[in-house]
C-alpha positions as a Markdown table, in Angstrom:
| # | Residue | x | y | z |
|---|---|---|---|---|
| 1 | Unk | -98.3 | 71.8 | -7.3 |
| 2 | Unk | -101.5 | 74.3 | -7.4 |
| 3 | Unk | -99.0 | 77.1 | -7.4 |
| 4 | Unk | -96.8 | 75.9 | -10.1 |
| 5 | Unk | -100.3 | 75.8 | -12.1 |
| 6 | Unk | -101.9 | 78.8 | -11.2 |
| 7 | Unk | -100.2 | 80.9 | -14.4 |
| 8 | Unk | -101.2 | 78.3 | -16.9 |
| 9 | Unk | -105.1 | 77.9 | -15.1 |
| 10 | Unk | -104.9 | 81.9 | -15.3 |
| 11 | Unk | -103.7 | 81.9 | -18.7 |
| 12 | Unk | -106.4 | 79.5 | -19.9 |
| 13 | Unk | -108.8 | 81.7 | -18.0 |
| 14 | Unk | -107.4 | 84.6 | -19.8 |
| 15 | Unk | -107.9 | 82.9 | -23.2 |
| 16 | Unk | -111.3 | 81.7 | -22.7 |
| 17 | Unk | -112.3 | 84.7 | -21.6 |
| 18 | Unk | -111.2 | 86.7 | -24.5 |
| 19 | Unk | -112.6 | 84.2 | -27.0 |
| 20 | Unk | -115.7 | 84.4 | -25.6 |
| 21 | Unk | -115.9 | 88.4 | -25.8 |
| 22 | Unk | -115.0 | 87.9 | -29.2 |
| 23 | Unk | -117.9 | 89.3 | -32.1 |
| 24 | Unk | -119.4 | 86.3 | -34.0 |
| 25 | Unk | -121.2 | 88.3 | -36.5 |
| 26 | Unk | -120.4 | 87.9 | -40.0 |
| 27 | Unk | -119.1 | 90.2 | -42.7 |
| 28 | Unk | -122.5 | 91.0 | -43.6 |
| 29 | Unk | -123.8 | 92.5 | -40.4 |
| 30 | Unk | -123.1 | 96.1 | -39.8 |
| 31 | Unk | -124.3 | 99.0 | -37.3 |
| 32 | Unk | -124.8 | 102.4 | -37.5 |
| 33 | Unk | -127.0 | 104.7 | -35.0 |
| 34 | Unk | -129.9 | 107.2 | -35.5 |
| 35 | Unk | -132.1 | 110.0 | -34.0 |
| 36 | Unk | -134.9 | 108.5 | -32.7 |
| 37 | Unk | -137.0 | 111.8 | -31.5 |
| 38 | Unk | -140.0 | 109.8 | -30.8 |
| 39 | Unk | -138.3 | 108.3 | -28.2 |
| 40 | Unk | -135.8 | 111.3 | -27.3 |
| 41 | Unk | -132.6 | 109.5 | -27.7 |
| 42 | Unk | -130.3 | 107.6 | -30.2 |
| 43 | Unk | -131.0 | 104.0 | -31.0 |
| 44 | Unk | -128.2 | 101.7 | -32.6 |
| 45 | Unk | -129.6 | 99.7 | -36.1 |
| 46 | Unk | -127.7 | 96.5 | -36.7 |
| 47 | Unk | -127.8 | 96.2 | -40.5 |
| 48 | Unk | -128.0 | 92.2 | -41.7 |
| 49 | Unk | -127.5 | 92.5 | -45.7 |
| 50 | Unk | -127.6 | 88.9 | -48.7 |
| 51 | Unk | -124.0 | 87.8 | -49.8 |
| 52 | Unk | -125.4 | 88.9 | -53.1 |
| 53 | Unk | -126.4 | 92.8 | -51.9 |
| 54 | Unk | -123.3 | 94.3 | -53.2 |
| 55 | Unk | -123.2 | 92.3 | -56.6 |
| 56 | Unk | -126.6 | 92.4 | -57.7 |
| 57 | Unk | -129.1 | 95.5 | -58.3 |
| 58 | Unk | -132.3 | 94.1 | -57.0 |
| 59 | Unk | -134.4 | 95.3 | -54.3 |
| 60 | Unk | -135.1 | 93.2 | -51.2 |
| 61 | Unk | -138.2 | 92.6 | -48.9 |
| 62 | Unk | -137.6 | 93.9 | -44.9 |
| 63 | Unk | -137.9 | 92.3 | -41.2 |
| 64 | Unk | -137.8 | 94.6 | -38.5 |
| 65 | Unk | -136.9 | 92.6 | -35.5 |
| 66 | Unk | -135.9 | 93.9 | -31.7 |
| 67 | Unk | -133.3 | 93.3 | -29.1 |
| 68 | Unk | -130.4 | 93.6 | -31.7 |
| 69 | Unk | -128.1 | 92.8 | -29.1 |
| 70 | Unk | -129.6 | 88.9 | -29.0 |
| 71 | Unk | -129.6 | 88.6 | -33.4 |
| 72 | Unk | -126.4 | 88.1 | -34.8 |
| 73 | Unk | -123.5 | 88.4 | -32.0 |
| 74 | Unk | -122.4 | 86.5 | -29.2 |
| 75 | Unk | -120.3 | 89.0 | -27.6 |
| 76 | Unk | -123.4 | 91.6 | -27.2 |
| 77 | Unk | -126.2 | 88.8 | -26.8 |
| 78 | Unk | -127.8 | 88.5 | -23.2 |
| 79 | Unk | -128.3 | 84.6 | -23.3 |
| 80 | Unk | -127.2 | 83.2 | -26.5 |
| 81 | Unk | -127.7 | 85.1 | -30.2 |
| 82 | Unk | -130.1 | 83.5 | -32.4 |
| 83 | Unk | -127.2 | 83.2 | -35.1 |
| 84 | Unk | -129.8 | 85.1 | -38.0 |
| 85 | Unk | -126.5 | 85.6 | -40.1 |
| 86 | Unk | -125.8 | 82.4 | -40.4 |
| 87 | Unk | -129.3 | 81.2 | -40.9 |
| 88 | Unk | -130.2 | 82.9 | -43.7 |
| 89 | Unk | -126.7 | 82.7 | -45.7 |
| 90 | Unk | -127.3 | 78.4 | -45.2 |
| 91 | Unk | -130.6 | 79.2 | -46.7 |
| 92 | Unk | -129.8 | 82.1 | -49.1 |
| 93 | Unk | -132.3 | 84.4 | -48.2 |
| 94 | Unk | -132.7 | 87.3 | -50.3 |
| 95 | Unk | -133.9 | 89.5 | -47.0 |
| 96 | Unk | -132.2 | 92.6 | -45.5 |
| 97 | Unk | -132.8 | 92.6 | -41.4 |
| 98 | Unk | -132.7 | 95.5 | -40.0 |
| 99 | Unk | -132.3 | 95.0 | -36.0 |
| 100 | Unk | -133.1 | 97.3 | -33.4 |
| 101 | Unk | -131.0 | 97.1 | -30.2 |
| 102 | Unk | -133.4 | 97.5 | -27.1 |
| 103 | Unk | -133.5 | 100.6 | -24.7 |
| 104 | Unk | -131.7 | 98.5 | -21.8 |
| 105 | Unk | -133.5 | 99.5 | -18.4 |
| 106 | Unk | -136.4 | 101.6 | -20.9 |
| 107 | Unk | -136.6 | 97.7 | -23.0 |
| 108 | Unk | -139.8 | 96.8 | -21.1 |
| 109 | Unk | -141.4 | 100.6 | -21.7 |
| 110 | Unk | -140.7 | 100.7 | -25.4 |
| 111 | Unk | -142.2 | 97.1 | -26.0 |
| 112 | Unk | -145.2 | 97.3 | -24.3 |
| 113 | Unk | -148.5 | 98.8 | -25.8 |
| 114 | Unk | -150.2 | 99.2 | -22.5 |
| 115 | Unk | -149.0 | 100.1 | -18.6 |
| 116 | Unk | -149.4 | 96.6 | -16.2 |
| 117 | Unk | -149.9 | 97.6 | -12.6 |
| 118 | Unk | -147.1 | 96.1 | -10.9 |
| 119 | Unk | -144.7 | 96.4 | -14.3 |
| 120 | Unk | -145.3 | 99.8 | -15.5 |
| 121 | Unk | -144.3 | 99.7 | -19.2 |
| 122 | Unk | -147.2 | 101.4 | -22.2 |
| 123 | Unk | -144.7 | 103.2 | -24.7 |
| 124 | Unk | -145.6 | 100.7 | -27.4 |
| 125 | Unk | -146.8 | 103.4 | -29.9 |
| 126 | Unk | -143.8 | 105.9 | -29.5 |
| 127 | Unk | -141.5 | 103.2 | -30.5 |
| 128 | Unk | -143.7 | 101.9 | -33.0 |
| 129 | Unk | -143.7 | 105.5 | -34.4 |
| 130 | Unk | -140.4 | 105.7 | -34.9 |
| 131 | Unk | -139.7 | 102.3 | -36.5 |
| 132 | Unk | -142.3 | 103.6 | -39.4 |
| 133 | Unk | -141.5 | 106.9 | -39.2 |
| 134 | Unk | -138.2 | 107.8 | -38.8 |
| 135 | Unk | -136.3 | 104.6 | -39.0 |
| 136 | Unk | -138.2 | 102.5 | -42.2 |
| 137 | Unk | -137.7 | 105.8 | -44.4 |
| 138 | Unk | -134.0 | 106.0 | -43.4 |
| 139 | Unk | -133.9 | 102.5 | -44.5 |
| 140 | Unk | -135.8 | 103.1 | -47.8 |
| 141 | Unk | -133.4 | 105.5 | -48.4 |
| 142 | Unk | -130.3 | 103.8 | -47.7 |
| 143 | Unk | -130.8 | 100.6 | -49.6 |
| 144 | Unk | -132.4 | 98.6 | -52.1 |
| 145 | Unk | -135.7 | 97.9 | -50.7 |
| 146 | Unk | -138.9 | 96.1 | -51.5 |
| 147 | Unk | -141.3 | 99.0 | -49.9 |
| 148 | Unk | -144.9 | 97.1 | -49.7 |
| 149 | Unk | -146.5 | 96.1 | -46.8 |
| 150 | Unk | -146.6 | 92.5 | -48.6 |
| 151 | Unk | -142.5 | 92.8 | -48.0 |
| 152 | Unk | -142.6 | 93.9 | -45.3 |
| 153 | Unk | -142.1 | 92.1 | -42.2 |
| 154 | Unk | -142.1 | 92.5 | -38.1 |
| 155 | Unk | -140.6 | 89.0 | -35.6 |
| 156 | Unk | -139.9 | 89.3 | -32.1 |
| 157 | Unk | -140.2 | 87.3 | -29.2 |
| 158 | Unk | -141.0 | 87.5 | -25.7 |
| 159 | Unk | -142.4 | 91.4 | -25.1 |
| 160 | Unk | -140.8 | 91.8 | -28.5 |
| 161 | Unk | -143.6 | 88.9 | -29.8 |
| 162 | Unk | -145.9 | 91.3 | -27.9 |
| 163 | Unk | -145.2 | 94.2 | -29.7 |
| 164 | Unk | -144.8 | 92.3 | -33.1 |
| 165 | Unk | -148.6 | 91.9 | -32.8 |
| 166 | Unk | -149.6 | 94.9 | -31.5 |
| 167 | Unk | -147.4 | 96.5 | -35.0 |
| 168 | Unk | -149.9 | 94.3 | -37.2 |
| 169 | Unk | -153.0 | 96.3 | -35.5 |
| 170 | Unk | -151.7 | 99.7 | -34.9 |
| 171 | Unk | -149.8 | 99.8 | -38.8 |
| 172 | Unk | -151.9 | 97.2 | -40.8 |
| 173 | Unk | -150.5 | 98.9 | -44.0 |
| 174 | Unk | -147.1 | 98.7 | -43.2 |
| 175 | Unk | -146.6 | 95.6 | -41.8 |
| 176 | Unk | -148.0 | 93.2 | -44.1 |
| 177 | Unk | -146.4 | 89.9 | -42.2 |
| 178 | Unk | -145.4 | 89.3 | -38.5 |
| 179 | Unk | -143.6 | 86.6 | -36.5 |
| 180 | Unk | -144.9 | 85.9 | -32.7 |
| 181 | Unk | -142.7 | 83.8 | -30.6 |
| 182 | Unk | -143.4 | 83.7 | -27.3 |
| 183 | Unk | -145.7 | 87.1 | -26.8 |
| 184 | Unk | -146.6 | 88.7 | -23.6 |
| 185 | Unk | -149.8 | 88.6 | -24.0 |
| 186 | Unk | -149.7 | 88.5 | -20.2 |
| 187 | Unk | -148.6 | 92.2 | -19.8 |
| 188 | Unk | -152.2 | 93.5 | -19.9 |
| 189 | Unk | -156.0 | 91.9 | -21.0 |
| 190 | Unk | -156.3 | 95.4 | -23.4 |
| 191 | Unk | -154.3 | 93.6 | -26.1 |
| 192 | Unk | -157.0 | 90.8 | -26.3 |
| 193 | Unk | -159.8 | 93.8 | -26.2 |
| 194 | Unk | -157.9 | 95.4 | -28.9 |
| 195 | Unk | -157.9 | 92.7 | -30.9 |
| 196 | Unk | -161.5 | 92.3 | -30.1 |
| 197 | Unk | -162.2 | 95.6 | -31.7 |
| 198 | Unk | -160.6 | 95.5 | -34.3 |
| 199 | Unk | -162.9 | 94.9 | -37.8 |
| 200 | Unk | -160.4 | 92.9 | -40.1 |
| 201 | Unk | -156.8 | 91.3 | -39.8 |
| 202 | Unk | -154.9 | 90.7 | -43.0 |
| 203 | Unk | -151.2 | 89.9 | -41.4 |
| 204 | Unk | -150.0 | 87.1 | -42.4 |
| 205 | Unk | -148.6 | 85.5 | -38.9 |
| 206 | Unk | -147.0 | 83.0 | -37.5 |
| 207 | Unk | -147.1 | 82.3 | -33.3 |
| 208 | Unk | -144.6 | 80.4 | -32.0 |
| 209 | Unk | -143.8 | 79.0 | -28.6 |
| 210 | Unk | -142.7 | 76.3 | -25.9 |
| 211 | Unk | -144.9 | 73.7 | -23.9 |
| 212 | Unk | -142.1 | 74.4 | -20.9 |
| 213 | Unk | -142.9 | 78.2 | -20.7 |
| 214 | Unk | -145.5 | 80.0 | -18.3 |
| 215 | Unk | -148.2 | 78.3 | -17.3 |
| 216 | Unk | -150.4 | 80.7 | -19.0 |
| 217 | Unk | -148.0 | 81.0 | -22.2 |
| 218 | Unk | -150.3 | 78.7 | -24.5 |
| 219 | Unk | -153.7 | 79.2 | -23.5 |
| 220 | Unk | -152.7 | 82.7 | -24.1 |
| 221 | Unk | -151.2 | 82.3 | -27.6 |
| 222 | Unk | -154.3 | 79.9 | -28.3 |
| 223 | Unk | -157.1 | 82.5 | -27.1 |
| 224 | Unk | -155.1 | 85.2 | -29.5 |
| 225 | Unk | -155.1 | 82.8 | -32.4 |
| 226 | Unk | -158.8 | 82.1 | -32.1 |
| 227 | Unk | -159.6 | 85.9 | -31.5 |
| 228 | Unk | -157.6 | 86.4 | -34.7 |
| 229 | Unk | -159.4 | 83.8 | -36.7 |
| 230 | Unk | -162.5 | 85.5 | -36.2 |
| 231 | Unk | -161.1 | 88.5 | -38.0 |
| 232 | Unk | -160.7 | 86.3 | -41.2 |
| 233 | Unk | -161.8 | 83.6 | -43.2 |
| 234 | Unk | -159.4 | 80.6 | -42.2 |
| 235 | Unk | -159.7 | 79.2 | -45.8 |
| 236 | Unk | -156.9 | 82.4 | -46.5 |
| 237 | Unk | -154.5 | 79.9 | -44.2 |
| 238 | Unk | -153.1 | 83.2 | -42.8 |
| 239 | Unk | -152.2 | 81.9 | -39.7 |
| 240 | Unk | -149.4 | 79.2 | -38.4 |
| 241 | Unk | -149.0 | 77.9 | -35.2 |
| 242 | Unk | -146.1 | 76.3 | -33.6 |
| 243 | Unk | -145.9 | 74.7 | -30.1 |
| 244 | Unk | -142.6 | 73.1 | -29.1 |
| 245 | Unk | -142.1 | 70.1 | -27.5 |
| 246 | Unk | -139.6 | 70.7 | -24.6 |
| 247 | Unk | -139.2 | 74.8 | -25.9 |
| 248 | Unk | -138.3 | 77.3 | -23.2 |
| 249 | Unk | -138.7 | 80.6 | -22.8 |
| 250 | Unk | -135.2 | 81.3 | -24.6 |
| 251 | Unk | -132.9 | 82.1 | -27.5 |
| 252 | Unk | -132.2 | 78.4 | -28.3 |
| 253 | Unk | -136.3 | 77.9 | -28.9 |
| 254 | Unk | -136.3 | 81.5 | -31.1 |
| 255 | Unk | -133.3 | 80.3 | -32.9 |
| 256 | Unk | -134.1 | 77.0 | -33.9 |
| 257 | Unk | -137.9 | 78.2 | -34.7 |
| 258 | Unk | -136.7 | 81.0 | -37.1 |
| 259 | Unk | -136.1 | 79.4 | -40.5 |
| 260 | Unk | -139.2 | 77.6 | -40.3 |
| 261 | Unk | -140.7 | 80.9 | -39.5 |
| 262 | Unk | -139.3 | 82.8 | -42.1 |
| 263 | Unk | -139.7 | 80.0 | -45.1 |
| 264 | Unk | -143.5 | 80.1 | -44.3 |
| 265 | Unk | -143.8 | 83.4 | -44.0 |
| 266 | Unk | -141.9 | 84.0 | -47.2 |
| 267 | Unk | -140.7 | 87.5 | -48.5 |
């Protein structure tokens, strides 16, 4: 009896398999690649444009986001895509994303502003670099955008949360609004000295994370908030703060936290 089944259990094997490989991104999402010198390779841009893009002759506000791979497509996400496509097409966002896929085994380098002693990591600023200086122009160039820091945005989570902040002090006239899900703040203390130091903080941000995460995940995201705070008057209401109830450290809390993100945050 198992014998006579074994084709059709192979065949459903077969089929599930391929469905699962297969792209979920929508019509809207494309990819080309680009030079990044800074960095001394190439780096594939995932391209998220409104339904409206083609039609219309407006120009459109920017998010920079990281680990492509995890935005828009099932088949290239690590654990789960945080379905942007469809988010902002239910909500009819008039926002081009532009999505950087991560350097694979050099992902915890380029993300990380400062070196951690068992970790390694600290190339922070050369990828930084090339996301305002090679890649934003290219974008500029190529499409319809809104070029302001006031349009421009930066969202990531995890070490990509970490180096979403660190953006907002490094290029405070660029990046004019950031979202922070989950940071790293645990790589190294230097980003709370850093923040510390610096005189004034004008970003417009929004911190999001889980109560299930590290143990240190929300005292660290609360200590950053208040360091932050003391940069600004909190009658601006610059600042949001989300902690999940039941949130892990995951693509499931990113992806049901974005909207909210993004509606606040506005563009």
């Amino acid at each position: 009896m198992i014998k006579k089944l074994l084709p059709t259990l192979a065949l459903l094997f077969f089929l599930s398999n391929t469905i699962a490989q297969e792209s979920t991104a929508s019509k809207q999402v494309s990819t080309f690649t680009i030079k990044a010198p800074e960095l001394k390779t190439t780096k594939k841009i995932w391209v998220y444009l409104p339904k409206n893009y083609q039609t219309s002759k407006k120009n459109y506000s920017v998010i920079y986001m990281h680990d492509a791979q995890n935005l828009f497509d099932a088949k290239t996400s690590y654990a789960g895509e945080w379905n942007l496509d469809e988010k902002l097409d239910s909500i009819n966002a008039q926002l081009i994303v532009i999505g950087i896929e991560h350097g694979n085994e050099k992902r915890m380098e380029e993300l990380t502003p400062f070196k951690n002693e068992k970790y390694g990591g600290g190339n922070a600023d050369a990828y930084l670099e090339f996301i305002v200086k090679t890649l934003k122009p290219a974008i500029d160039k190529k499409y319809r955008t809104k070029t302001k820091k006031k349009n421009t945005l930066i969202m990531g989570s995890s070490l990509g949360g970490l180096v979403s902040y660190y953006a907002i002090l490094k290029y405070p006239n660029v990046f004019g609004k950031a979202g922070v899900f989950s940071p790293s703040f645990w790589f190294s203390n230097k980003i709370f000295d850093l923040t510390e130091n610096t005189k004034k903080i004008k970003t417009k941000i929004y911190f999001l994370c889980g109560d299930k995460e590290s143990e240190d995940m929300i005292a660290d995201m609360n200590k950053m908030e208040h360091l932050v705070n003391t940069k600004r008057c909190s009658c601006l209401h610059l600042n949001k703060k989300e902690i999940i109830s039941g949130g892990q450290h995951n693509e499931k809390l990113w992806r049901d936290g974005f909207t909210k993100a993004i509606l606040w945050l506005g563009y």
